[in-house]
ROROZA-705929 format. One line per 8 residues: number of its first residue (from 1); their letters; for each residue x, y, z of N, C-alpha, C, O, CB. Coordinates in steps of 0.001 Angstrom, whole numbers, m for minus. Atoms other than C-alpha are relative to their C-alpha. Last residue first. Glycine has a CB too. Layout:
REM ROROZA-705929
NUM	A	X:Y:Z:X:Y:Z:X:Y:Z:X:Y:Z:X:Y:Z | ...
END
This chain:
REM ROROZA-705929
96	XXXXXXXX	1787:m1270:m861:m52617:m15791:m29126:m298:486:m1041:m1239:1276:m1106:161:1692:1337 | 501:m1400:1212:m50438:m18782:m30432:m1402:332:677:m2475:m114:1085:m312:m571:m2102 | 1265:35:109:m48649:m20580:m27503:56:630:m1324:994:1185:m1898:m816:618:1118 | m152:m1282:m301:m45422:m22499:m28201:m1834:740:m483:m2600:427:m1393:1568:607:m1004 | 382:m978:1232:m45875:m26095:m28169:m26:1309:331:m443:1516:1470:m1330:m245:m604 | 1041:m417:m250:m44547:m28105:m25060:65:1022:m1521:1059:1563:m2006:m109:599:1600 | m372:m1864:409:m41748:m30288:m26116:m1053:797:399:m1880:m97:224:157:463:m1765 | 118:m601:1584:m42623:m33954:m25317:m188:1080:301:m967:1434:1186:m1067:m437:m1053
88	XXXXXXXX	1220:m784:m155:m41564:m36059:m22381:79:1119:m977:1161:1580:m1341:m190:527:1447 | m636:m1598:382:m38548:m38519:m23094:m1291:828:206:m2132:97:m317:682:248:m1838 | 836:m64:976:m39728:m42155:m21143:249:1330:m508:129:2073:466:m1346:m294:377 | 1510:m407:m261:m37167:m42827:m18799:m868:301:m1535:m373:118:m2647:21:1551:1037 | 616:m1086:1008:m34031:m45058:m19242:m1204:381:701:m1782:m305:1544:m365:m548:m1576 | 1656:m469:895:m33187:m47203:m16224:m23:1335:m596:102:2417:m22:m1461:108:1095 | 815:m1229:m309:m29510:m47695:m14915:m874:245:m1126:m645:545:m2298:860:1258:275 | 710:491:m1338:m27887:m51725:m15290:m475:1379:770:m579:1294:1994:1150:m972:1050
80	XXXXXXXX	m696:554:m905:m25384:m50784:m17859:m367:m80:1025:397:133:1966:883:338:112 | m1450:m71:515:m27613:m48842:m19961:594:298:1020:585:1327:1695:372:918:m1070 | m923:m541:m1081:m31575:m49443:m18973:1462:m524:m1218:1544:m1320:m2153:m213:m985:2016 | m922:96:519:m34814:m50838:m20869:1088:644:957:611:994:2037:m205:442:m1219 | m30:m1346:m4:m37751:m52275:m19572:1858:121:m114:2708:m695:240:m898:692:1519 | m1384:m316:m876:m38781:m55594:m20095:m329:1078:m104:m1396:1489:m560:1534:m319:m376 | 30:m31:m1486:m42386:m56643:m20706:960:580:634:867:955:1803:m45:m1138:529 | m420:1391:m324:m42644:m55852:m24655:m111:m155:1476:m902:714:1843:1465:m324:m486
72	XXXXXXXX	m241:m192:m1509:m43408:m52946:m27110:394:m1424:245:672:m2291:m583:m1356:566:968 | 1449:1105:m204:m42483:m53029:m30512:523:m65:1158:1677:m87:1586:m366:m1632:m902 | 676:77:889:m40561:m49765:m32442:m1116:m1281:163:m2080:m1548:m555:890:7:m1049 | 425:1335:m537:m39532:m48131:m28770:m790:m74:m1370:m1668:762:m1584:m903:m132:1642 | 1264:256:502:m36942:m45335:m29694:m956:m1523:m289:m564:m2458:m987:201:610:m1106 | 416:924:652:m33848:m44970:m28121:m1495:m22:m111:m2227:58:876:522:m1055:488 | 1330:m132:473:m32048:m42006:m27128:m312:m1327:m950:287:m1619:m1985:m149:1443:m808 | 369:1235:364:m28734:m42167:m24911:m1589:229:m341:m2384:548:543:356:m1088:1170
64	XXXXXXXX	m846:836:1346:m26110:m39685:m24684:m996:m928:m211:m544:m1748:m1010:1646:m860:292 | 319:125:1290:m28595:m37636:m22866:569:m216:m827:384:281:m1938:m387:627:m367 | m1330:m1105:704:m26997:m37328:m19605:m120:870:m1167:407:1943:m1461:1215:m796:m521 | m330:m1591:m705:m30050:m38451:m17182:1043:847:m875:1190:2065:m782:783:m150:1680 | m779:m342:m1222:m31136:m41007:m19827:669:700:68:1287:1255:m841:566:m630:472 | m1031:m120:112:m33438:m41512:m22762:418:m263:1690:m267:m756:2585:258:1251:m789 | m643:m492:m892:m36114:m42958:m24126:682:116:388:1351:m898:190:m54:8:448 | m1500:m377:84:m38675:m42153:m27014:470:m722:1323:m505:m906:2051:344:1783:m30
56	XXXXXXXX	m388:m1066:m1360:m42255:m43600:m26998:1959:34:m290:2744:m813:m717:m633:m1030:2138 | 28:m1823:109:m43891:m44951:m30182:546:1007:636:501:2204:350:m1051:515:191 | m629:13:1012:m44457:m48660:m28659:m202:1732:m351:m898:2554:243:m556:m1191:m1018 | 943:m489:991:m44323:m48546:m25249:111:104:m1086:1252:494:m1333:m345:882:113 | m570:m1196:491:m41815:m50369:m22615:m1316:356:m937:m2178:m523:m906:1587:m202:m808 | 183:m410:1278:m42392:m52372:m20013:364:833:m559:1009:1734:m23:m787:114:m248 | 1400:m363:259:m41987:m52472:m16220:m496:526:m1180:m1117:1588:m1176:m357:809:815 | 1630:944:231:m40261:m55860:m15617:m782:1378:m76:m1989:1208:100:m730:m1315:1649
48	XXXXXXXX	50:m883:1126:m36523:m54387:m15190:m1316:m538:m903:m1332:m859:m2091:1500:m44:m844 | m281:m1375:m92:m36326:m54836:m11680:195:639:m1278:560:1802:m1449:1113:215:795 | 1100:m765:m1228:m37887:m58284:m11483:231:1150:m286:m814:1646:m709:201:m170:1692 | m949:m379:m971:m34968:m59408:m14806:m1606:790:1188:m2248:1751:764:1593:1353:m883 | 650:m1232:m52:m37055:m61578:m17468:688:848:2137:582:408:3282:m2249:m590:m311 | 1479:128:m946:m34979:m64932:m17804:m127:1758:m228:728:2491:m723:180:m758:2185 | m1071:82:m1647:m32753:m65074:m21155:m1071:98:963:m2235:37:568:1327:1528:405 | 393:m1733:m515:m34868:m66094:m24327:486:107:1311:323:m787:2141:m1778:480:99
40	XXXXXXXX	945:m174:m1501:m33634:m68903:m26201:469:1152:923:1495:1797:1143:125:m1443:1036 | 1263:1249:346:m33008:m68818:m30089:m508:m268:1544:m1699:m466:1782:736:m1804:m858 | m821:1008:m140:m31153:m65065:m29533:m1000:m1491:m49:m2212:m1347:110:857:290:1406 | 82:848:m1001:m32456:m62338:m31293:m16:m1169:17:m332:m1878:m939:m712:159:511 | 305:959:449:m30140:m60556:m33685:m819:m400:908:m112:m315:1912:882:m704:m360 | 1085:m328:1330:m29241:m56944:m33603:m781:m1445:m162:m1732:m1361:m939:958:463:m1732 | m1089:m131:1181:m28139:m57136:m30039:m1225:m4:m1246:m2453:66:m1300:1378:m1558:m89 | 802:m119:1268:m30022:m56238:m26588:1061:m165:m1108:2128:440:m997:m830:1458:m125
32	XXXXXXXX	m746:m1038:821:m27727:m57156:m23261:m1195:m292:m1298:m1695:m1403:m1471:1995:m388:m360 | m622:1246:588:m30450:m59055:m20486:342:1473:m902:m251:2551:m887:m991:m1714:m629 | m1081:651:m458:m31819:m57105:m17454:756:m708:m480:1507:m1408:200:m165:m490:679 | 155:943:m579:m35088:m56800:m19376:746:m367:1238:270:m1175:2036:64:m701:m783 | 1230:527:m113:m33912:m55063:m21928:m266:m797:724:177:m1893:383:m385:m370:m817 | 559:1505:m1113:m30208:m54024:m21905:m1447:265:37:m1704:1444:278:668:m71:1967 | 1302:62:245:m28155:m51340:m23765:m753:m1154:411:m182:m2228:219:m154:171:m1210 | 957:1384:185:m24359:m51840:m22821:m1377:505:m53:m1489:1154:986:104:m1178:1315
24	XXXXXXXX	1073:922:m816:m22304:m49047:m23188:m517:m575:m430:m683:m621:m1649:m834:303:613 | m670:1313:m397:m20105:m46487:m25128:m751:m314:1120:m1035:508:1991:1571:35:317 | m1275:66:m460:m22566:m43960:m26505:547:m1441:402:m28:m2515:228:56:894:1093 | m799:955:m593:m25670:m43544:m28378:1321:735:144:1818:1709:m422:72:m1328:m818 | m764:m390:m730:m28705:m41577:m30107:737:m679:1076:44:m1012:2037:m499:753:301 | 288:m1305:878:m31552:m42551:m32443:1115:738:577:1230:1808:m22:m1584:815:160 | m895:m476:m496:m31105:m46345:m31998:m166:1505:m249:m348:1726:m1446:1102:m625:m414 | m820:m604:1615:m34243:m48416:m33322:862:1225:1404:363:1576:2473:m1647:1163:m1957
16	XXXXXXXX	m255:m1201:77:m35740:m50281:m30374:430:255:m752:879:m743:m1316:427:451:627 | m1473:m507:1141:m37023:m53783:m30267:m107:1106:226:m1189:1435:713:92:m187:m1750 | m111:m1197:281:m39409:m55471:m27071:1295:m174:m1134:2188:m1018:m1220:183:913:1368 | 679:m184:1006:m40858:m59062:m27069:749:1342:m645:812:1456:m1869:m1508:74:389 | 1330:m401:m620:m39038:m60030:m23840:m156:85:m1960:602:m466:m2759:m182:1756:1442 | 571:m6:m927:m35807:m61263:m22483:m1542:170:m448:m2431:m184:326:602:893:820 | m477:1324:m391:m33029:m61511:m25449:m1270:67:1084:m1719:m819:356:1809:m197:598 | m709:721:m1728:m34349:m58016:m26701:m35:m1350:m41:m805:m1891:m835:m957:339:1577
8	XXXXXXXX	978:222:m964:m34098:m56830:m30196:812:m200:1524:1911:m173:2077:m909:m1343:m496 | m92:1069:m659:m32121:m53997:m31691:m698:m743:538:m1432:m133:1317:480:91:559 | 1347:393:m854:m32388:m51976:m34724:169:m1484:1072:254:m2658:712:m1349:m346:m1298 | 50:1847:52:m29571:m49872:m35997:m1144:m349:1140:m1559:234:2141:1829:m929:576 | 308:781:507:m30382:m46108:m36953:m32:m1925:137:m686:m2802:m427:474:563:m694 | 1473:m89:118:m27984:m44686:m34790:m771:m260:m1309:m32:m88:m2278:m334:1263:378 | 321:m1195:253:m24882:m46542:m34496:m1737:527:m425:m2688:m144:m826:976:217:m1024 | 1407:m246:235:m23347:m49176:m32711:m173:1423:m513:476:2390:m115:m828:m232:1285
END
């Protein structure tokens, strides 16, 4: 995988575009995300049921992993069964 590629989810409505990766599984829902989605939809995982946003970055604790939400959906995303967070945005530098 590399950044730029666009994955859906097997579980839910959601796609991401790749902006930053490593070795691992990417997962929506509790189900693996590939470039294709699949003709039936895997079940929706309880613990990975709390959506995603469209427009929102997210990563995890290391920051090998940045994905960008291009259509929201119900799942929520995680690599290898640990939840991404939502990236929180830069604070602007003042002007006095």
């Amino acid at each position: 995988m590399k950044p730029g590629t666009r994955l859906k989810s097997a579980a839910c409505d959601t796609e991401v575009m790749v902006i930053r990766c490593a070795d691992g599984q990417i997962e929506c829902g509790g189900a693996p995300m590939g470039e294709a989605k699949p003709a039936e939809a895997a079940p929706l995982s309880a613990d990975f049921s709390a959506g995603t946003l469209m427009g929102k970055r997210y990563v995890d604790a290391d920051g090998k992993y940045e994905l960008l939400c291009v259509k929201p959906g119900k799942g929520s995303l995680s690599v290898d069964g640990v939840a991404l967070v939502v990236k929180d945005a830069k604070p602007l530098p003042a002007s006095d």
